[in-house]
N, C-alpha and C positions, 0 to 999 in steps of 0.2 A: 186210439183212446187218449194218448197223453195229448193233442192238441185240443181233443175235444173238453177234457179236463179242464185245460188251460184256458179253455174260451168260458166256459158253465163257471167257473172261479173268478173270471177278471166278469161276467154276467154278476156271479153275487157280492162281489165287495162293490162294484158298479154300485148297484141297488144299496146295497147299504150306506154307502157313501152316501149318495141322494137322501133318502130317508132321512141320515143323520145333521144333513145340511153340508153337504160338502165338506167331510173332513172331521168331524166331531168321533169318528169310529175309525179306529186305525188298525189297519190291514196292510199285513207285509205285503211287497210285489214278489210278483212274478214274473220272472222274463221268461220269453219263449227260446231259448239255449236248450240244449240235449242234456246238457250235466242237469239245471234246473229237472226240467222234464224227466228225467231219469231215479232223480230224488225224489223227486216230490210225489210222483203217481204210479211209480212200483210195488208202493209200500204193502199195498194189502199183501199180497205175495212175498215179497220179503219179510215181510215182520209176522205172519203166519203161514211161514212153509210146511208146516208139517196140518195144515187144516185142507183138505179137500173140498171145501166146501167155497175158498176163493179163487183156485181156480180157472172158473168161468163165469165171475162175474162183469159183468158184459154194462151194467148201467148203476152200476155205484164204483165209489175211487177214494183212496187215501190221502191228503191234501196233508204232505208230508207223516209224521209218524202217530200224528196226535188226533187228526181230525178226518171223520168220515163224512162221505156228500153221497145223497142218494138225491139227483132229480127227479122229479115229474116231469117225465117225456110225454104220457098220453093227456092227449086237449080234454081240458073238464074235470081231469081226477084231481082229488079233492086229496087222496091217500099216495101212498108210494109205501111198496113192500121191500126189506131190504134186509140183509143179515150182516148180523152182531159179530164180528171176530169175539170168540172169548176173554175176557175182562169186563171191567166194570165201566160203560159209558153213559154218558147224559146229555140229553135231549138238547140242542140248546134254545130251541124256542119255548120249552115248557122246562126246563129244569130236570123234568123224571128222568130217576136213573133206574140202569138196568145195567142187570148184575149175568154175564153170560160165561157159564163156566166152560161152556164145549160149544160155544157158537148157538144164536138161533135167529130164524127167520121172523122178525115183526113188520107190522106194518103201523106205520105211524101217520095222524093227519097231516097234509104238504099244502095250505092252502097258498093260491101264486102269493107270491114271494116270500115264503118262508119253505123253501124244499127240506127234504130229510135231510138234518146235517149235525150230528153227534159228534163230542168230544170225551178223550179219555179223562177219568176222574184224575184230579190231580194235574191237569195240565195247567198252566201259566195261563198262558193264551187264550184258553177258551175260557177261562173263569174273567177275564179280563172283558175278555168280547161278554159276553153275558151279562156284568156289569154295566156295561155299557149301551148295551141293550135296553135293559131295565130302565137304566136312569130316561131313555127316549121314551120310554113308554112301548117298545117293540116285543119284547119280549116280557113270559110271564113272570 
C-alpha cells in the first residue's frame, strides 16, 4: 500500500501542478525512503488505533496526519465510498464539512480528477491548498 500511496499522491500533486500552470499550487514532496513511507501512510491506523473500522481499509490512506485520499479505482465511477475516522473533516473540492463522532461511511462525488480527498478542519495546509484552489477556479 505505501508505494501505491506514494505513486496515487505524486498522480495528484502531478495534476494539480498541471492544472495550476506548473507550480502555482505548492505541494510538499515526497520521497520514496521507508522512514517517509512509514510516516506518511500509516497514519490511519496509528492515529485511530482504538477504531476497528481502519483496520482493513484496503483503498483509502492517510497522506500524513492531516489529510485523507480515497481514489476511484473502478473505470467510470463518478462516486467513491469511503470512511470518516472520527473528527471533523472537509471536503476539499466542495468545502462540506462533516462532523464524524464514531467514524462513518459516505460516499462522496469523485469526478476524474478530483478523487475523495478530505482534510482535518483546522489544518494549515489544507486550508491553504483550498485557497488555492479557489483562486484557479478548481475548487468550489
Amino acid at each position: 500500500l505505501s508505494f501505491f500511496a506514494v505513486f496515487l499522491y505524486n498522480v495528484l500533486s502531478t495534476s494539480l501542478r498541471a492544472i495550476a500552470g506548473f507550480g502555482g499550487i505548492r505541494l510538499p514532496a515526497i520521497s520514496m525512503s521507508p522512514v517517509s513511507q512509514d510516516h506518511l501512510f500509516l497514519g490511519t491506523l496509528l492515529h485511530y488505533p482504538n477504531d476497528p473500522n481502519v483496520y482493513d481499509l484496503r483503498y483509502q490512506f492517510m497522506l500524513g496526519s492531516d489529510f485523507l485520499v480515497a481514489p476511484v479505482l473502478n473505470e467510470g465511477a463518478k462516486t467513491v465510498q469511503l470512511y470518516l475516522p472520527a473528527g471533523k473533516w472537509i471536503h476539499l473540492w466542495t468545502g462540506a464539512k462533516f462532523n464524524s463522532e464514531k467514524g462513518k461511511w459516505i460516499q462522496v462525488a469523485a469526478p476524474i480528477g478530483k478523487p475523495g480527498v478530505f482534510f482535518k478542519d483546522g489544518a494549515v495546509f489544507g486550508e491553504q491548498l483550498v485557497t488555492q484552489l479557489k483562486a484557479l477556479g478548481i475548487a468550489d
